[in-house]
Every structure is written in structure tokens, then in C-alpha cells.
ZAMARGU-4260 file (C-alpha; in steps of 0.2 Angstrom, whole numbers, plus 5000, padded with zeros to 4 digits):
<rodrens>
0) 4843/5067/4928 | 4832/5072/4915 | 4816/5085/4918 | 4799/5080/4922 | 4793/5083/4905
5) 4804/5073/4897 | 4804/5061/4908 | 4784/5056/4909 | 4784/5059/4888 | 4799/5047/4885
10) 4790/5034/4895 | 4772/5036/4886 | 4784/5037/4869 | 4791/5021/4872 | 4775/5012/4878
15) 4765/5018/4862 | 4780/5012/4850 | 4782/4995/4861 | 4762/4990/4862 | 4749/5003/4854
20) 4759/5003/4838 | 4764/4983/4838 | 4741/4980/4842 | 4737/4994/4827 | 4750/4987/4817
25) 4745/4967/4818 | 4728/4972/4813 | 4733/4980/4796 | 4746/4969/4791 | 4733/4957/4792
30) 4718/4967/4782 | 4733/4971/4769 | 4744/4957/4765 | 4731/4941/4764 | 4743/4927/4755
35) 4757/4919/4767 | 4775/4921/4765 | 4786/4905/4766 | 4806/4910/4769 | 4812/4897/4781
40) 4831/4903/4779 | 4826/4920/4785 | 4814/4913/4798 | 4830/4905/4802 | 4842/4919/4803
45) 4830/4930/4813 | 4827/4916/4828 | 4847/4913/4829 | 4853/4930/4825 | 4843/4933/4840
50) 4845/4919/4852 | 4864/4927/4849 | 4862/4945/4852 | 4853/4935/4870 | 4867/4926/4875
55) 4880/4938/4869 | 4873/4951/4881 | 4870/4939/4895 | 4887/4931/4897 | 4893/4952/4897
60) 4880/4956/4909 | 4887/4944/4921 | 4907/4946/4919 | 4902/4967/4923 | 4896/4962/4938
65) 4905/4948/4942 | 4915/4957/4953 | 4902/4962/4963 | 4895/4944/4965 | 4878/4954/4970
70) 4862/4946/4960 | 4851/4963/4953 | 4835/4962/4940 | 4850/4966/4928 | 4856/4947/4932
75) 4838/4940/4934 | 4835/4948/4915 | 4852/4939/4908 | 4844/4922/4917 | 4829/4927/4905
80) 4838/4931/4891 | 4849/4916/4890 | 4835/4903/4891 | 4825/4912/4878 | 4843/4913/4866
85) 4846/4896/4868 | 4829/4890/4865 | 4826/4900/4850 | 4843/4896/4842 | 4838/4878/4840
90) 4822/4883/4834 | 4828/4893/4820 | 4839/4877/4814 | 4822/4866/4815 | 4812/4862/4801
95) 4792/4868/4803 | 4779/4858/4813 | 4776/4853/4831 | 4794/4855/4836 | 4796/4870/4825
100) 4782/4879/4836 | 4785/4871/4852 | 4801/4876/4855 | 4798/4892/4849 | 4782/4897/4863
105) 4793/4886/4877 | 4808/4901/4875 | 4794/4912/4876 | 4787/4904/4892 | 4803/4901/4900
110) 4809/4920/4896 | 4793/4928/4904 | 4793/4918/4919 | 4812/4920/4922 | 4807/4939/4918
115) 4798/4940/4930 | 4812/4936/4944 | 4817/4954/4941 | 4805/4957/4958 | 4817/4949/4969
120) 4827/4960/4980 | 4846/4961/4978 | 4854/4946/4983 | 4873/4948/4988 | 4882/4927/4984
125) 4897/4918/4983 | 4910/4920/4967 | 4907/4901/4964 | 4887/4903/4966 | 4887/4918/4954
130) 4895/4907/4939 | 4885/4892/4945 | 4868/4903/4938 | 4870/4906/4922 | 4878/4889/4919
135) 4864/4879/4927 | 4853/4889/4913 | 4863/4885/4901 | 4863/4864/4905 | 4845/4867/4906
140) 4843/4876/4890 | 4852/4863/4880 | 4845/4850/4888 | 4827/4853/4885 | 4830/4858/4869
145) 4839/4841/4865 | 4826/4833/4875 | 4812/4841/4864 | 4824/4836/4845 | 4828/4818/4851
150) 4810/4813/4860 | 4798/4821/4847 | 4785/4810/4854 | 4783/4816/4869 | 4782/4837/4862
155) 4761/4838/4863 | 4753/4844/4847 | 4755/4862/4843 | 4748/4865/4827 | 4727/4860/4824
160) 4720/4854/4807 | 4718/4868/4800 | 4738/4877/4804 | 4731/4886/4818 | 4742/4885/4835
165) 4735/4873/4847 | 4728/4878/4866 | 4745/4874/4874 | 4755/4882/4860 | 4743/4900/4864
170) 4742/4898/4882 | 4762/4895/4883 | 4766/4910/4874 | 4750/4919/4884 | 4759/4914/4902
175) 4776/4919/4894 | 4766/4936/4886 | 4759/4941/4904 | 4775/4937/4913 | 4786/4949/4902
180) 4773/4963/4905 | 4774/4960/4924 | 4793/4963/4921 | 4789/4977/4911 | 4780/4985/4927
185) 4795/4982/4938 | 4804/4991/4925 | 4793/5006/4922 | 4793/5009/4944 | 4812/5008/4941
190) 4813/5021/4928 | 4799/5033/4937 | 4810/5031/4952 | 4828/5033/4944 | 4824/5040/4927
195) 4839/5032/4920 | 4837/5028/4902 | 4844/5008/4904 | 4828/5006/4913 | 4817/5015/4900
200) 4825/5004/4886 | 4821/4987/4897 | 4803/4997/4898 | 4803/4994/4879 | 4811/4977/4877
205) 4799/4966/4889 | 4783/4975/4882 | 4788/4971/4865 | 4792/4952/4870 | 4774/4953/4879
210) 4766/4961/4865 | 4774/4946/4852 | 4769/4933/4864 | 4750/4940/4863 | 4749/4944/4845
215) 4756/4926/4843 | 4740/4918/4848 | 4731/4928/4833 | 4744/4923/4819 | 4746/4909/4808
220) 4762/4901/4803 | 4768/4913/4789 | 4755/4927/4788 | 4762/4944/4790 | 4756/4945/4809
225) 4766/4929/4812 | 4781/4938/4803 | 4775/4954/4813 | 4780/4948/4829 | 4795/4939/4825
230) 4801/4956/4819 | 4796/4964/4835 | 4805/4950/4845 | 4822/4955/4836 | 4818/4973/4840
235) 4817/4967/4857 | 4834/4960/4854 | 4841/4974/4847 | 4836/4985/4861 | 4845/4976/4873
240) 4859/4978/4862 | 4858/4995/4862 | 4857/4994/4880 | 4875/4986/4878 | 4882/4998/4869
245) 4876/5012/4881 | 4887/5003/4894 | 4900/5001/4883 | 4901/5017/4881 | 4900/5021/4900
250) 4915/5008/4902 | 4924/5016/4890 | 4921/5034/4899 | 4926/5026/4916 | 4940/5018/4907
255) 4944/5038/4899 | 4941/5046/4916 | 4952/5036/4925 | 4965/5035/4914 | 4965/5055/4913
260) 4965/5052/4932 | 4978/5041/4932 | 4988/5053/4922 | 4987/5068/4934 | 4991/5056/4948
265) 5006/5048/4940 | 5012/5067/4935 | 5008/5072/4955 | 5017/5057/4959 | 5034/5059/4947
270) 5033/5079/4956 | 5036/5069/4972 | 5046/5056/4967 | 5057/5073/4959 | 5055/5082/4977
275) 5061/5067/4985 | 5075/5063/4974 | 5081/5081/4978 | 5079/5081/4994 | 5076/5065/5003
280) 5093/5054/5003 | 5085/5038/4998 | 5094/5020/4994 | 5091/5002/4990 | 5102/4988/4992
285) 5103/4970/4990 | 5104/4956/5006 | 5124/4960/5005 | 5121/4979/5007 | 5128/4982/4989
290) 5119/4998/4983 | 5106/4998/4970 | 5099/5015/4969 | 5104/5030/4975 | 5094/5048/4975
295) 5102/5063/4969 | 5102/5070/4988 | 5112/5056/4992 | 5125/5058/4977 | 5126/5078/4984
300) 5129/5074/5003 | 5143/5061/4999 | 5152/5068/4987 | 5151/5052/4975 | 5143/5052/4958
305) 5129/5039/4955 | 5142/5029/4945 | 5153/5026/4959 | 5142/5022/4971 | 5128/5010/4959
310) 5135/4992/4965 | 5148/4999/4979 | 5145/4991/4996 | 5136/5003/5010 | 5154/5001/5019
315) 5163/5014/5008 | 5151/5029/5018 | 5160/5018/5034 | 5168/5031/5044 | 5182/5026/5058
320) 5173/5037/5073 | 5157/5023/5071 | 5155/5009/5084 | 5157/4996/5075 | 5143/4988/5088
325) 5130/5000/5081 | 5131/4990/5065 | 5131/4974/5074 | 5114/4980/5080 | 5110/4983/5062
330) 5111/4969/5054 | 5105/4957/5069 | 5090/4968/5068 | 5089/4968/5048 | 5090/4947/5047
335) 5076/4947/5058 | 5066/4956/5045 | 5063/4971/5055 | 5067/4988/5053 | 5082/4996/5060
340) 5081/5014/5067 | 5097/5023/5072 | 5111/5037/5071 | 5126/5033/5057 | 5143/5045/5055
345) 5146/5041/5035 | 5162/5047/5027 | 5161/5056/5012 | 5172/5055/4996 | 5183/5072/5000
350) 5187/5062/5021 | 5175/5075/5028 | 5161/5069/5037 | 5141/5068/5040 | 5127/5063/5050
355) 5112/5055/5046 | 5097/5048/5053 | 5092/5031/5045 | 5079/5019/5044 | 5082/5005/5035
360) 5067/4995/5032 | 5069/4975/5021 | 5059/4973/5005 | 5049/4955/5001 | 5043/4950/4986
365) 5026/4943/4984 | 5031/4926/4992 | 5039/4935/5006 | 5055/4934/5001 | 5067/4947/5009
370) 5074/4951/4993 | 5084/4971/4997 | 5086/4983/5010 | 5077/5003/5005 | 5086/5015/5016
375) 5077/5034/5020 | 5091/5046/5029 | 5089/5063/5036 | 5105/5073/5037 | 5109/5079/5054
380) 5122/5084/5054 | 5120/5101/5059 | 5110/5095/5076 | 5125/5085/5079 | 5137/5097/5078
385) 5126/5107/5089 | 5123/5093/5101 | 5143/5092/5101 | 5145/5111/5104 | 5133/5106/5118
390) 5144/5096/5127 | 5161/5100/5120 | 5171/5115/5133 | 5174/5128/5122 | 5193/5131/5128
395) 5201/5113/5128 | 5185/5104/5115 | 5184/5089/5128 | 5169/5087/5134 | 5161/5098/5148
400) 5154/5098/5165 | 5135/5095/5156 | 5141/5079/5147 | 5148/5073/5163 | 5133/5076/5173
405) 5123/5067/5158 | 5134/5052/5154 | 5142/5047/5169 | 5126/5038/5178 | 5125/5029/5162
410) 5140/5022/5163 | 5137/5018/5178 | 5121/5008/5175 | 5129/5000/5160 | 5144/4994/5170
415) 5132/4987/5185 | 5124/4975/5171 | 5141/4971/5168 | 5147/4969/5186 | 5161/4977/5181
420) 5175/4990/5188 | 5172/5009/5187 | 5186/5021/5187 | 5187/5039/5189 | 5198/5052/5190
425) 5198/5071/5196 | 5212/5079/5195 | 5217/5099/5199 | 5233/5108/5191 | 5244/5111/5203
430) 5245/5131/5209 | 5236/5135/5192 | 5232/5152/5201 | 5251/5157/5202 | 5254/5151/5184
435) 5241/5162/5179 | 5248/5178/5189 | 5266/5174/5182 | 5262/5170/5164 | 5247/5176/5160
440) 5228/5172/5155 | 5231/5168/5139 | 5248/5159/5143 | 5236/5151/5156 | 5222/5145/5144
445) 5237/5139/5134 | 5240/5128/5148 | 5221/5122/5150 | 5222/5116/5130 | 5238/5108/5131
450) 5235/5097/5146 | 5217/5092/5141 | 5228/5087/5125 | 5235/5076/5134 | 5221/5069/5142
455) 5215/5066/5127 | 5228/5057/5119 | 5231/5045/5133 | 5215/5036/5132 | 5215/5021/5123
460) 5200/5014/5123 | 5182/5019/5114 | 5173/5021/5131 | 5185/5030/5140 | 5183/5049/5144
465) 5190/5066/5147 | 5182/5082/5154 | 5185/5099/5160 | 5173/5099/5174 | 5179/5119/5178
470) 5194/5128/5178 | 5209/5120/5180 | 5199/5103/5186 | 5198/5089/5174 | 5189/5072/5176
475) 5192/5054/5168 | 5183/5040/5166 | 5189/5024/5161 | 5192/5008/5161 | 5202/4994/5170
480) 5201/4976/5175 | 5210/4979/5191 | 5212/4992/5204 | 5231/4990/5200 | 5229/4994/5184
485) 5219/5008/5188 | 5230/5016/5199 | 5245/5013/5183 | 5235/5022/5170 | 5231/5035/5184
490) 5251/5038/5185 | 5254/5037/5167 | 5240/5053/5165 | 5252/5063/5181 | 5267/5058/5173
495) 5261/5062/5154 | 5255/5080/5159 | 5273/5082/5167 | 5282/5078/5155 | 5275/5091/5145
500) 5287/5100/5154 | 5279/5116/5153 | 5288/5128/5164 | 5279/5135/5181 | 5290/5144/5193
505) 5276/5144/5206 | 5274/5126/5206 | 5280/5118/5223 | 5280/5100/5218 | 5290/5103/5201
510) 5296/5117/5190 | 5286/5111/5178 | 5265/5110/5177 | 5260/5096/5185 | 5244/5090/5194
515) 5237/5082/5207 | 5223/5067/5205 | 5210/5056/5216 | 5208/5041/5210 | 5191/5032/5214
520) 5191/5011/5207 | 5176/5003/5214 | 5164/4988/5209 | 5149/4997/5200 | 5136/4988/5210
525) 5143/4995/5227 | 5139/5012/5220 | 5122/5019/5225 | 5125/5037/5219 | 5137/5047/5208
530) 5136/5060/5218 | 5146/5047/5230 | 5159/5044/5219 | 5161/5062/5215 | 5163/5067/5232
535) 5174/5054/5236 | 5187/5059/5222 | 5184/5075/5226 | 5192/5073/5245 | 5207/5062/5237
540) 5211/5076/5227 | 5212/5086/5241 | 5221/5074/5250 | 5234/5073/5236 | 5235/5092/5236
545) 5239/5091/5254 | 5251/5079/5254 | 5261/5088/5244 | 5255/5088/5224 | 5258/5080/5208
550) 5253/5064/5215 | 5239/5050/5214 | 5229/5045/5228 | 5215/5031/5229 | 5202/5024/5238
555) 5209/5005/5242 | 5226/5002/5249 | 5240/4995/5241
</rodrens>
């Protein structure tokens, strides 16, 4: 914003250099240069050089804002200027005469009445309405220009006897004179309220089209007044396109700006984009789960060179421990365009093994084709090893008492939507108190790892589990169709812990380690606690204790 000062003198500066020195200057040339100058091909070249610059800066005013599609004085003065360009382009190409000057105070009417539309309040259109403007001027333009070449007869005289302008060819440009000046107010309120230098020069160009339409009516075709104002009118011009080059410049600062912009956010963005390569294991594959693109966090969690893993399917991370159903879940998920969410043990290239958590989310193009798959992974495998610790016995690594109080009523829900069996075990070793008085502690935590080992290894299935639930007791949950097939399996763990044939003099039922079991098979919708079944096993054990050891008792007969 500039001061004051040099606010209110630039305006007075420009009013005296667009209308006192155009009025002082008429009256001179006229006292000076009495004889006429006759240069058609210049009269020519001035008119169309003109009617140019006018359309030239019209058809850019409107593609700046097109975007905008809101209707500004800027837009009301390219209506102006686009008439008045047309107009005065045909008549630079006609000869002198009625048409000559006709044409001639017609762009001058049309340009200050459309001037004068630069009143109107902002008007916000359609895309289709904002190009619909400036190409119903045009047609018009053209049109009654055509009009005016091809049906002379009906142009009314412009010219009197004696080469003065006629009454309609003065009062034409008087109307057209007055309305640029009314524009020229609009623009001078603009500038006192804005003090922007576009609306200073627009000050300038309407008074100096007002001020060419008045000294008109005082001319004659070819004195130095008549050559004054044609003059003044390409000023005109040529202010507006400097005007244009002040916002070229401006769009070429904006267009500096935001590229330098631009810059410092693309070298923001490749910081991050180097953070995340680092740090954040990141892939992308195609539909088939072949990899595209790794990060170099991926490459350092898997062991694998980005070589060995560009076009490699996912399935070489695959590590045996995974449930091969969580991957079922993952690609139903993924084919119905969602993203999956979920926990994945991966393999790396040395056998050890990871953790991660994944999303996987689908990629479309701009059709919405599915077209890859991007994966973002967190490695946890440090919270899984200590969510393992968690649950793991320290002595025997099967799981403890905490994991059985936390898993066991899920299975027991799972099973109920199933309808299916549930089998438990809980078994004691047998005199564990007297092996530990005869052998030892250590020889009796020997004993504790060992059998839980063998627990261990007689489970066959995926979702069947061990525990130490406490001291010598351990517990088993597993599976079984039948309630004979429970009770088989049931003696297969007795019999397997026997045949260990760890030695225990104290034992009464062997001379070997043995141990005694309650075995609970039950429908899992008949179960309305845990705490039931529990219980339950827990008085079979002790009915098998009593009855003599190193046996199996049930809950159903045989």
C-alpha cells in the first residue's frame, strides 16, 4: 500500500496527463498546424493495431479468471474492450466517408456504454455462462460491423456538406465520451479505496477514451485534433497493455513463488520420504502379491537385498508357525477392495524370525481399477516376544497359568459356535514331593522340563494346548471328535510321560515318573462356566490319585 502522499498525487498526476493535458493540447495543435494531414495506411494501422491490443487483452482477462467463473469490472471492461477492438479493426480496413466515421463513433458508443457496466456488483456464473459472454460480443461485433459494410444504405449520414461530423456522428461519440467518464469514476472510488496501481491505470485509460470521444465532436477528418485523439485512443490501448504486463509480471512472481515453494516442499517431502525409507518398512505389490518396491527397513528386517526381493512373491517372508487361515482372511479381505489389518510372523533370509504389524491397503488407478497392493509394517517383534514371555512358564516354556486363564474361555466360545467337543485335561505328577526329597530340586525341575516336553511334543494339532498351571500340575486342551478318542489321546500323554522312564523310587504306581490325569469331554454348549470344567477335572484328578495313580479318569462312562 502506498503513502497518502503518493497516493492522492499519482491520481491528480494521472487525471492532469489523461484530461487537462489532452483539452490544452487539442486547442494548440489546432492554432499550430492549420493544413490537414491525409495518411490513410497509418489511420489504418492505428485503428487495427488498437482494436488488437483490445481483443488481445480481453480474451486474457477472461482465461485469468476463468477459473473463477465470477463476473468483476475487470470482466465488464474486457466486454468494453472487445466491442470497441472489433469495431474499430473494420474501421481501420474501410475507406473514408459515412462508413468510415460511422463505425468509428459506434465502437466508441458501444465501448462507453459497456464501460459503464463496471457498476455492477460481482456476479459469481456457470463455466458455460462465463464463455457464453465474451462470445455473444464477439457475434455481435462482427455482425454489426458486417451489417454496417454490406447495407451502407441504411448507415445515416455522418459527415455534413462542409466534412464536419454530423449530429449522430457527435452525439454517438458524446454518449460513448460520457459513459467512459462514468467508468472512470467507478475506477477512481476503486483506487481511493484500494490504491492499487491496476485501478490507477484504468483511471487513465477510460478518461483518455472519454476525453477522445469529446474532442472528436471539435475535429475534422484529418486536422491535427482529429489525429490528436486517435493518438490518445492508442495510449488508451497501450495502457491497458501495460496493465497486462503488470499482471504478467505478478503471474510470473506467483509462478517464481510457488515453484520456490514447491521446492522447499518437495525437499521436506524427499526428507520424509528418506526418514520413511529408513525406518518405516514399506512395500508395494501387484494383484498376485509379487513385490514391486521395497524400503530399505524392509531390506534390513529380512535379511534380503532389494534385488532378491523386487519380483519375489510376499510368500518367501511365509513362516511355518503362521495360520495359514490368517492369510485366508487376507486375501478375502483384500478382493473386496478393503484394507486388511492384522499380526504376520515373516521368515527372514538367515531361518530367524519377526513380527510385524501390517496394513495392507489396494491401490486404484483413476478409473478405479484395483491395480497393487501398498503394505506399511511395524516390527513387533520385541512386544511379541514380551507378550510370549508373558504367557510362557519360565521352567518348562509352555504356556502358564495366565494364558490359560486368558485363552481357555475363548476356546470355549469358539467351540460353542461350532457345536463342537471340548477336551481338557489336568494332570499331577505322581509323589513329585518325594522325588524332589530323593533327587533333588534341580533333578526335580529337570523333571518339570522334560515331562512338559513331552506334553509338548504329543500334540498334534495347531489348536491344541499345554500348560503348567503350578507346580507339578499341568493342563491340556485339545481336540477330539469323540469322547473315545478323547480318553485314547488322554492315555497316549500317561503312557508317553512313562515311557520316559525317568527313575522315581518313591513313586507307588511305577518305578518310573508317572502321572495321574482327569479328563473332562463335554459338548461346549452344555458348559456355562470354565470354572466348571476346572473344577470338575480337578476332582478326577483326585479321584485318579486315589485310586491308585498313573491313571486317566473321565466324566462319562465307558
Amino acid at each position: 500500500m502506498i503513502q497518502e502522499k503518493n497516493f492522492k498525487s499519482s491520481l491528480v498526476l494521472m487525471i492532469l496527463t489523461t484530461l487537462v493535458t489532452p483539452i490544452i493540447l487539442g486547442n494548440l495543435l489546432n492554432s499550430i498546424f492549420v493544413e490537414k494531414y491525409i495518411n490513410i495506411p497509418l489511420h489504418s494501422g492505428l485503428e487495427v493495431a488498437g482494436g488488437v491490443i483490445a481483443i488481445v487483452i480481453s480474451m486474457l482477462f477472461y482465461i485469468k479468471y476463468l477459473r473463477d467463473t465470477t463476473l468483476t469490472h475487470f470482466n465488464y471492461t474486457t466486454i468494453a474492450l472487445l466491442s470497441m477492438g472489433i469495431i474499430d479493426i473494420f474501421h481501420g480496413i474501410v475507406m473514408p466517408g459515412k462508413l468510415f466515421v460511422w463505425l468509428h463513433s459506434t465502437a466508441v458508443f458501444f465501448g462507453g456504454l459497456f464501460f459503464i457496466t463496471v457498476w455492477l456488483k460481482d456476479i459469481k456464473v456457470s463455466k458455460k455462462t462465463y464463455k457464453i459472454i465474451p462470445l455473444s460480443i464477439i457475434v455481435f461485433a462482427i455482425i454489426f460491423s458486417l451489417v454496417s459494410i454490406l447495407f451502407p444504405q441504411i448507415v445515416p449520414d455522418m459527415l455534413n456538406e462542409d466534412k464536419t461530423f454530423s449530429s449522430t456522428a457527435n452525439w454517438l461519440n458524446i454518449i460513448g465520451g460520457i459513459g467512459f467518464f462514468i467508468a472512470s469514476i467507478k475506477y477512481i472510488k476503486l483506487y481511493t479505496k484500494t490504491a492499487n496501481i491496476e485501478n490507477l491505470l484504468f483511471v487513465g485509460l477510460t478518461i483518455l477514451f472519454g476525453i477522445s470521444g469529446i474532442l472528436f465532436v471539435s475535429s475534422i477528418v484529418w486536422d491535427a485534433q482529429w489525429w490528436l485523439w486517435h493518438f490518445l485512443r492508442l495510449f488508451a490501448y497501450s495502457i491497458a497493455l501495460y496493465f497486462l504486463y503488470i499482471e504478467f509480471n505478478k503471474e510470473v512472481k506467483l509462478i517464481e513463488d510457488t515453484n520456490e515453494k514447491l521446492n522447499e516442499a518437495n525437499e521436506e517431502i524427499n526428507k520424509y520420504l528418506t526418514i520413511i525409507n529408513e525406518n518405516v518398512i514399506v512395500s508395494s505389490s501387484d494383484l498376485k502379491g509379487n513385490i514391486k518396491t521395497v524400503s530399505d527397513a524392509f531390506c534390513k528386517i529380512s535379511g534380503y537385498s532389494r534385488d532378491e526381493l523386487i519380483g519375489k512373491n510376499h510368500s518367501i517372508l511365509k513362516h511355518t508357525d503362521m495360520d495359514i487361515g490368517v492369510y485366508k482372511d487376507m486375501w478375502k479381505t483384500l478382493n473386496s477392495n478393503k484394507s486388511w489389518h492384522g499380526e504376520i510372523k515373516n521368515k527372514k533370509k538367515n531361518g530367524d524370525f519377526y513380527w510385524v504389524c501390517a496394513t495392507i491397503t489396494p491401490m486404484f488407478d483413476k478409473n478405479e481399477n484395483k491395480i497393487a497392493y501398498t503394505s506399511v509394517r511395524q516390527d513387533i517383534t520385541n512386544k511379541k516376544e514380551l507378550e510370549r514371555i508373558s504367557i510362557t512358564d519360565g521352567l518348562t516354556n509352555i504356556y502358564n497359568r495366565r494364558h490359560f486363564n486368558d485363552i481357555f474361555p475363548k476356546i470355549v466360545n469358539s467351540k460353542k459356535r461350532d457345536n463342537s467337543l471340548i477336551s481338557f485335561v489336568i494332570m499331577d505328577i505322581d509323589h513329585f514331593k518325594q522325588y524332589n526329597d530323593n533327587y533333588g530340586h534341580q533333578m526335580g525341575d529337570d523333571v518339570l522340563i522334560k515331562v512338559s516336553s513331552c506334553i509338548e511334543n504329543s500334540l498334534k494339532r495347531g489348536d491344541d494346548y499345554c500348560f503348567r498351571l503350578g507346580g507339578e500340575e499341568f493342563g491340556v486342551i485339545f481336540n477330539s471328535d469323540t469322547q473315545k478318542q478323547s480318553e485314547e489321546f488322554a492315555n497316549i500323554l500317561r503312557k508317553n510321560i512313562e515311557e520316559l522312564k525317568i527313575e522315581h523310587c518313591g513313586n507307588s504306581a511305577s518305578s518310573y515318573v508317572t502321572a495321574s490325569m482327569g479328563l473332562v469331554c463335554v459338548n461346549a454348549k452344555d458348559i456355562n462356566s470354565v470354572d466348571d470344567i476346572y473344577k470338575q477335572g480337578d476332582d478326577l484328578l483326585y479321584v485318579a490319585k486315589e485310586s491308585g495313580r498313573n491313571k486317566v479318569i473321565s466324566n462319562f462312562k465307558k
